[in-house]
C-alpha atoms as an extended CHARMM CRD file, in Angstrom:
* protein
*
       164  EXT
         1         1  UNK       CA             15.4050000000       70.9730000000      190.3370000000  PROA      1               0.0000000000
         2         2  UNK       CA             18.8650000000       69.4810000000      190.0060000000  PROA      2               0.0000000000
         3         3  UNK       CA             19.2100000000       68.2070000000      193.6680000000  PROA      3               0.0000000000
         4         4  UNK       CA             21.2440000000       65.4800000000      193.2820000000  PROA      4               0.0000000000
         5         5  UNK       CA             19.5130000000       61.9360000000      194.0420000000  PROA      5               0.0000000000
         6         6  UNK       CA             20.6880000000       57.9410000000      194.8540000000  PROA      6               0.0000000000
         7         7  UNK       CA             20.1240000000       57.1460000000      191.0320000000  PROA      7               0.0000000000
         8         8  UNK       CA             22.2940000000       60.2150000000      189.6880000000  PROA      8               0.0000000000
         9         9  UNK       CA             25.0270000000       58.9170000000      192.2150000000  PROA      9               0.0000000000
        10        10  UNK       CA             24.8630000000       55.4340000000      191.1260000000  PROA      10              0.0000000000
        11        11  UNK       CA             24.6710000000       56.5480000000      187.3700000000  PROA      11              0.0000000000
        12        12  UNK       CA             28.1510000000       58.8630000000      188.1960000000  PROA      12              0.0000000000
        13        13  UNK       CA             29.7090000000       56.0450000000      189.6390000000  PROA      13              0.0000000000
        14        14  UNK       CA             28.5000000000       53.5080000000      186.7950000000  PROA      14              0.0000000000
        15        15  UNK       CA             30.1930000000       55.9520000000      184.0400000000  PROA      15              0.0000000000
        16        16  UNK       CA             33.3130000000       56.6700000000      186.5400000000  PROA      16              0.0000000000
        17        17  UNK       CA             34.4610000000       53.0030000000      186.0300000000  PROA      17              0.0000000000
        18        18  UNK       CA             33.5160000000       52.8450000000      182.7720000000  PROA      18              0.0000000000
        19        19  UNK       CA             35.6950000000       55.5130000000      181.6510000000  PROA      19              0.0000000000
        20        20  UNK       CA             38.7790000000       53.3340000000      183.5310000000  PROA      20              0.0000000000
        21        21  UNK       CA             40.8660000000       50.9170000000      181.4450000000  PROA      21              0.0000000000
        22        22  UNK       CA             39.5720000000       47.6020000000      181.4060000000  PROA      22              0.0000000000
        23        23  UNK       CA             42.6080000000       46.4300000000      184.1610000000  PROA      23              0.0000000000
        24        24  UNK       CA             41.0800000000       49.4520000000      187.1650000000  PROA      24              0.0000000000
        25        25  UNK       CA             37.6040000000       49.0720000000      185.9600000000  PROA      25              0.0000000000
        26        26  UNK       CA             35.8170000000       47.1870000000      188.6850000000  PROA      26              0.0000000000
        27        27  UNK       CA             32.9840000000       44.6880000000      186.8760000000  PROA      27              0.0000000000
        28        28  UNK       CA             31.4050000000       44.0450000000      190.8190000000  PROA      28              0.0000000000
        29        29  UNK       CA             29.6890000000       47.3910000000      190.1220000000  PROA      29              0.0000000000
        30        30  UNK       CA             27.9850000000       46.7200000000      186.8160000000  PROA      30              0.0000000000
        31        31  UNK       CA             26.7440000000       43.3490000000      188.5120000000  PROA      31              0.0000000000
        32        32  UNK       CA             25.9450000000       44.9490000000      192.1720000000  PROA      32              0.0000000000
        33        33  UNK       CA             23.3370000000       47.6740000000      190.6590000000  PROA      33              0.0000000000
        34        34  UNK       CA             21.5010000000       44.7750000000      188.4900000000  PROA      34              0.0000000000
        35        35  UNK       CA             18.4720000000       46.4390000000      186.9360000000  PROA      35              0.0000000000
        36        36  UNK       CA             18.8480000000       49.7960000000      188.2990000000  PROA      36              0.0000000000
        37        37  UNK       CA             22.2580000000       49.9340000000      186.9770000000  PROA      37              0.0000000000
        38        38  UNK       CA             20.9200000000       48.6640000000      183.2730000000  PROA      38              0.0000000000
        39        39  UNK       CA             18.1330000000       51.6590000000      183.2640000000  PROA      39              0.0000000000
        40        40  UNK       CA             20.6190000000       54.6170000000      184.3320000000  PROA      40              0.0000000000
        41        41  UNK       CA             23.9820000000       53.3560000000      182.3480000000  PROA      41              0.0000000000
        42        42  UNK       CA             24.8050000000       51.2480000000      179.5080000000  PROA      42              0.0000000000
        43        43  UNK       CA             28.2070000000       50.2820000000      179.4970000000  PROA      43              0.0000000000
        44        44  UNK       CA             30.1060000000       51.6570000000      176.9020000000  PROA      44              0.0000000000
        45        45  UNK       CA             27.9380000000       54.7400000000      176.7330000000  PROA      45              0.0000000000
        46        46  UNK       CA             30.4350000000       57.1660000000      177.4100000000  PROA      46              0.0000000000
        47        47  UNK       CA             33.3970000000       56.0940000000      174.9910000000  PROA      47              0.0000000000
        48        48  UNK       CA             30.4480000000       56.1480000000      172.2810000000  PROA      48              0.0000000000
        49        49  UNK       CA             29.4810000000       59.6350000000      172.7260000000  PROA      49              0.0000000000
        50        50  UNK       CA             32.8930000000       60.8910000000      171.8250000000  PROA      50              0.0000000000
        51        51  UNK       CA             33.4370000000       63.3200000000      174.8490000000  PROA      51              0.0000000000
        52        52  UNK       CA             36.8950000000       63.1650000000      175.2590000000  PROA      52              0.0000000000
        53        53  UNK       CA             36.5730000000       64.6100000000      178.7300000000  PROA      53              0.0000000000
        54        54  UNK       CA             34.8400000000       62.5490000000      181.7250000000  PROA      54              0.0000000000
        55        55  UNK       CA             33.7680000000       65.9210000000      183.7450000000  PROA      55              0.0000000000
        56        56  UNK       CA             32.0740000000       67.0680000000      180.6420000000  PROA      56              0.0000000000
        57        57  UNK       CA             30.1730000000       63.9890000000      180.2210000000  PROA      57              0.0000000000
        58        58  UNK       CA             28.7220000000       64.1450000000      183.6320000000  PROA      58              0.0000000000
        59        59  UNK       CA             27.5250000000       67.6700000000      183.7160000000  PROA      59              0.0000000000
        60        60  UNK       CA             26.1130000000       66.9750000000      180.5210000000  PROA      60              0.0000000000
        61        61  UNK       CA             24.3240000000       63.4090000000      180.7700000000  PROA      61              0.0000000000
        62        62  UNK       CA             24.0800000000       62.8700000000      184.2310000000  PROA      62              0.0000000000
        63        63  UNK       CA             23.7460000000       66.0200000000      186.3520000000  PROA      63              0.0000000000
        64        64  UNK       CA             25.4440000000       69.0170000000      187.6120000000  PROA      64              0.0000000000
        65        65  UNK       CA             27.7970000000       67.7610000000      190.5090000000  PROA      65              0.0000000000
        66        66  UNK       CA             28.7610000000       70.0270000000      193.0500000000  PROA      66              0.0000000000
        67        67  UNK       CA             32.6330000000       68.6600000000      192.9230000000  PROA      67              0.0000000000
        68        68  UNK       CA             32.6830000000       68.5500000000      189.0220000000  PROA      68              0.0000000000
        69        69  UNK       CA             31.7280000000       72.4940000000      188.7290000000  PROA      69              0.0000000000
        70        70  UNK       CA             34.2740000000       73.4090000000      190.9470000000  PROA      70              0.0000000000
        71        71  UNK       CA             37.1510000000       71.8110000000      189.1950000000  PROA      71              0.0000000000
        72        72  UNK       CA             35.6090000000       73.0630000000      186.0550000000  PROA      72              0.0000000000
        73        73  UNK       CA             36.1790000000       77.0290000000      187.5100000000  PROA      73              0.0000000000
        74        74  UNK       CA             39.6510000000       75.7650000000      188.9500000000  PROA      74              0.0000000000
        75        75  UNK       CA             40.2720000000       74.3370000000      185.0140000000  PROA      75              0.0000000000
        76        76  UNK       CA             39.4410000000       77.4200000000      184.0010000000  PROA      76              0.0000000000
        77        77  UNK       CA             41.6350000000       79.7560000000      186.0110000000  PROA      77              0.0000000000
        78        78  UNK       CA             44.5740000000       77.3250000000      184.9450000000  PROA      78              0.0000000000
        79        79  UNK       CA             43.9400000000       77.9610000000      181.8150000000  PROA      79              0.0000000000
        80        80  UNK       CA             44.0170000000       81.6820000000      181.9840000000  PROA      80              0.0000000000
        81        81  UNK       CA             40.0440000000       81.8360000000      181.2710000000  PROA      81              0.0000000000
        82        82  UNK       CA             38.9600000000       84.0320000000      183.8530000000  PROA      82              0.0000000000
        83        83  UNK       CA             35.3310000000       85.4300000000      181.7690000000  PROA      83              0.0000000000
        84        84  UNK       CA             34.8190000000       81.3060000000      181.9050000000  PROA      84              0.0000000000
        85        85  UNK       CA             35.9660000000       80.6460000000      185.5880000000  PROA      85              0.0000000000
        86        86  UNK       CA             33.4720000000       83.8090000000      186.7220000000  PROA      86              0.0000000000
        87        87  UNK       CA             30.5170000000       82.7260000000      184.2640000000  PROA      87              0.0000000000
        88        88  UNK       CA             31.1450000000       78.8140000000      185.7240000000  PROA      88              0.0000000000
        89        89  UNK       CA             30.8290000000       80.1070000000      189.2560000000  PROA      89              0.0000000000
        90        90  UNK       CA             27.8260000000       82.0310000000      188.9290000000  PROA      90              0.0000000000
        91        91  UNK       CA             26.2890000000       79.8040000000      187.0100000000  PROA      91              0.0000000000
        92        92  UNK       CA             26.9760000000       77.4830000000      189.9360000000  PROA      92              0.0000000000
        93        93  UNK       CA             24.6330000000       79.8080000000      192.4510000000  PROA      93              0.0000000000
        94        94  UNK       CA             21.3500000000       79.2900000000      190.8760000000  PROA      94              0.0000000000
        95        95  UNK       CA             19.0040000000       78.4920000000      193.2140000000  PROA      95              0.0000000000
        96        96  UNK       CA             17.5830000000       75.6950000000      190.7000000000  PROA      96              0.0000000000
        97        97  UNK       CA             20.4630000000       73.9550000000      191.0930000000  PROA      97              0.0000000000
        98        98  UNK       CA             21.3970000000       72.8180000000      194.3460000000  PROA      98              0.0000000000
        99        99  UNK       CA             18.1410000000       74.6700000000      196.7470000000  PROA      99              0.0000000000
       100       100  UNK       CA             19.0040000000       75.6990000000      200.4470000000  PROA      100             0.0000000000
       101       101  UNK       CA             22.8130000000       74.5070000000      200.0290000000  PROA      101             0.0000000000
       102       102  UNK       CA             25.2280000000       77.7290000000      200.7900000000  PROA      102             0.0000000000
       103       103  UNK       CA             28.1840000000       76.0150000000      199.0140000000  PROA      103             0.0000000000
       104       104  UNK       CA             27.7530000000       77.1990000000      195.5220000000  PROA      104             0.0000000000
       105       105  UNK       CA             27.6130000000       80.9130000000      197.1000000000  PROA      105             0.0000000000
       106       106  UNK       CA             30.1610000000       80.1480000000      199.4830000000  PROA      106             0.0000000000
       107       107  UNK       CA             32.2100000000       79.3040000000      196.3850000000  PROA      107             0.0000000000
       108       108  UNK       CA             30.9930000000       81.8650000000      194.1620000000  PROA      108             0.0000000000
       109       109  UNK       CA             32.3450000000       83.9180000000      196.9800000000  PROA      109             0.0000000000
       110       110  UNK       CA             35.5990000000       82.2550000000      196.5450000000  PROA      110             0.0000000000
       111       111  UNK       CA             35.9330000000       83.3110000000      192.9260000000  PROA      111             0.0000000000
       112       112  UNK       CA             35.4560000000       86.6690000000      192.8030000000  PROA      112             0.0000000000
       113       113  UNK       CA             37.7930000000       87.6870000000      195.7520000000  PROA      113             0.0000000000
       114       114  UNK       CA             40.1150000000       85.4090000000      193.7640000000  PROA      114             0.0000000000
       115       115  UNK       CA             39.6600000000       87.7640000000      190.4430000000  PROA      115             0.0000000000
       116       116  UNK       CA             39.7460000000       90.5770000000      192.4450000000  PROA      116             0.0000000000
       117       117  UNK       CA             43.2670000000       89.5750000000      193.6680000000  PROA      117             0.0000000000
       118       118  UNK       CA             44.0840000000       89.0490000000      190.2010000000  PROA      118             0.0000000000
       119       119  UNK       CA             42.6230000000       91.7880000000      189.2510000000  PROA      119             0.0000000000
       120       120  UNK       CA             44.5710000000       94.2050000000      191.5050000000  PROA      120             0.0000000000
       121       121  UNK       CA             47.6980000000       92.2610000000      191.3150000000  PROA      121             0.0000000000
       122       122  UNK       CA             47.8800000000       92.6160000000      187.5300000000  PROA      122             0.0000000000
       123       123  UNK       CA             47.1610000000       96.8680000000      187.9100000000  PROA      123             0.0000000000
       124       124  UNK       CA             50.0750000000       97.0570000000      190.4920000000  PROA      124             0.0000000000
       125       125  UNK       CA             52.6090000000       95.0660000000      188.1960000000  PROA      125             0.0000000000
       126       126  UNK       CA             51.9790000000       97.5420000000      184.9200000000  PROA      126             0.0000000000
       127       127  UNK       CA             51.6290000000      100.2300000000      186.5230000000  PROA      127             0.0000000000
       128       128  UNK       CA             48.2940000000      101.0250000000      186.4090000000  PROA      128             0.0000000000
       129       129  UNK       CA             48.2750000000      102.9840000000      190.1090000000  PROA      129             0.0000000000
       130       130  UNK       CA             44.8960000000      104.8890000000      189.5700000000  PROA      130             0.0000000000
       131       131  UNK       CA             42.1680000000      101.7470000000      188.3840000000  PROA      131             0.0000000000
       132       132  UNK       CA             44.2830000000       99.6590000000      191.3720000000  PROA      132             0.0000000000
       133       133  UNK       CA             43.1860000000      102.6460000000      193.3550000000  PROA      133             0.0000000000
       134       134  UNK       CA             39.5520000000      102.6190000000      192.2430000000  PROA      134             0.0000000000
       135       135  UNK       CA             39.5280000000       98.2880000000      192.3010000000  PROA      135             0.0000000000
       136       136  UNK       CA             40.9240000000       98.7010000000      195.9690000000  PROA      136             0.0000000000
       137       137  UNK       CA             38.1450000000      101.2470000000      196.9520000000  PROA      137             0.0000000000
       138       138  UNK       CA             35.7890000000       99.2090000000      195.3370000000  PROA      138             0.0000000000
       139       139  UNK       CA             36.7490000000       96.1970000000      197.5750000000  PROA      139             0.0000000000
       140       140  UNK       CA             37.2880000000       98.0280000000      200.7440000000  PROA      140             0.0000000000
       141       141  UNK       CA             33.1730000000       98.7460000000      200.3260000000  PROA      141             0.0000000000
       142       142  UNK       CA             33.0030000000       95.2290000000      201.3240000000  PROA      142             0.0000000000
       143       143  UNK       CA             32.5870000000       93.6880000000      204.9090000000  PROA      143             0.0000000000
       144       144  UNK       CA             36.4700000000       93.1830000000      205.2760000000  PROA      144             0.0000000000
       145       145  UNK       CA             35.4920000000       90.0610000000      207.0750000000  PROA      145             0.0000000000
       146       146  UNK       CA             34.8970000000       88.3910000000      203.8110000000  PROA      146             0.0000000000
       147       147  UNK       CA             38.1190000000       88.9990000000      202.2090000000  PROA      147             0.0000000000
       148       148  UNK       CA             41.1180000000       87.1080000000      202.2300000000  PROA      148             0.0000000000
       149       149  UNK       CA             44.1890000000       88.0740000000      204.2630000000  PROA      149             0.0000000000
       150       150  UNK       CA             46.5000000000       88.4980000000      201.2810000000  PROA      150             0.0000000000
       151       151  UNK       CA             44.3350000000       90.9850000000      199.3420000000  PROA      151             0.0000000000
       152       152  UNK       CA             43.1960000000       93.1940000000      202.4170000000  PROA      152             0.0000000000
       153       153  UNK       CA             47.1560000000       93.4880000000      201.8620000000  PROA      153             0.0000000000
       154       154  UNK       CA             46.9300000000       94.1520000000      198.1610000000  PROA      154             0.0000000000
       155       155  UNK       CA             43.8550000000       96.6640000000      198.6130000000  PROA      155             0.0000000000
       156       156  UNK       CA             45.3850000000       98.5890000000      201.6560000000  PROA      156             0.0000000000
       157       157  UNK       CA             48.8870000000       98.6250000000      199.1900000000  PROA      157             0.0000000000
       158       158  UNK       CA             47.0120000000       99.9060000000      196.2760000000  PROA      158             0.0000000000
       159       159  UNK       CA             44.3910000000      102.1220000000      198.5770000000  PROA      159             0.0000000000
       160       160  UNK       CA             47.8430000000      103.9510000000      199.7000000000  PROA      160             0.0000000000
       161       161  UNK       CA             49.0090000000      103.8450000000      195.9600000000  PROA      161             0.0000000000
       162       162  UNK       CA             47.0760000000      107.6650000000      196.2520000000  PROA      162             0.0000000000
       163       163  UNK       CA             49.2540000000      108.9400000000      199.5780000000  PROA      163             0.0000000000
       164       164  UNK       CA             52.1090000000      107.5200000000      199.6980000000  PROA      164             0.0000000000
């Protein structure tokens, strides 16, 4: 179970000021958690381990933050990685990882509708009339309570793409 507990919190906080230059870095905190602090995080650990990137290092030494993955997918969809940003946001929704929370489906959610705009958007600009057709369809078999406002507008656009 990845629930996230006191000691991962105090660990992510530990290697959060850490990672800060040595003027921001706030030495209070290394003294404050004493020996609890010394058994979660020795200081120094993450410019030793050579991950360049401080979200990275916390998924992968610490634990799977519910914050962290969702810049990760919203990383991913600046960077044009959309396989990555869906993968990321499903990955997020295992029930392993964060039991009885809705967020990471809520989310999840979040991600696909914003493919599917993407999705549909990127038919209607080449051209591609009948699979915006079929991707419209496709999302008008969902409750239309769950979809955003702007791509009930894309759908119904590329729903009419076949009568008008």
């Amino acid at each position: 179970m990845h629930s996230v507990l006191v000691d991962q919190f105090i660990h992510r906080i530990l290697v959060e000021e850490d990672a800060k230059n040595s003027q921001e870095r706030n030495e209070e905190l290394f003294h404050a958690s004493a020996d609890a602090g010394v058994k979660l995080y020795r200081k120094g650990d993450f410019a030793e381990s050579k991950i360049s990137n401080l979200d990275v290092y916390l998924l992968k030494k610490v634990c799977i933050f519910p914050d962290i993955i969702e810049r990760k997918v919203q990383r991913h969809f600046e960077e044009g990685d959309h396989v990555s940003a869906l993968i990321t946001g499903e990955f997020y929704t295992k029930k392993e990882h964060f039991p009885g929370f809705a967020r990471p489906f809520v989310f999840n959610a979040e991600v696909l509708l914003r493919l599917v705009v993407a999705y549909l958007a990127s038919f209607l600009r080449v051209g591609h009339n009948v699979e915006a057709k079929d991707a419209a369809r496709g999302a008008l078999k969902s409750p239309w309570w769950t979809l955003e406002e702007r791509l009930v507008c894309l759908t119904l656009v590329a729903y009419n793409l076949e009568y008008g």
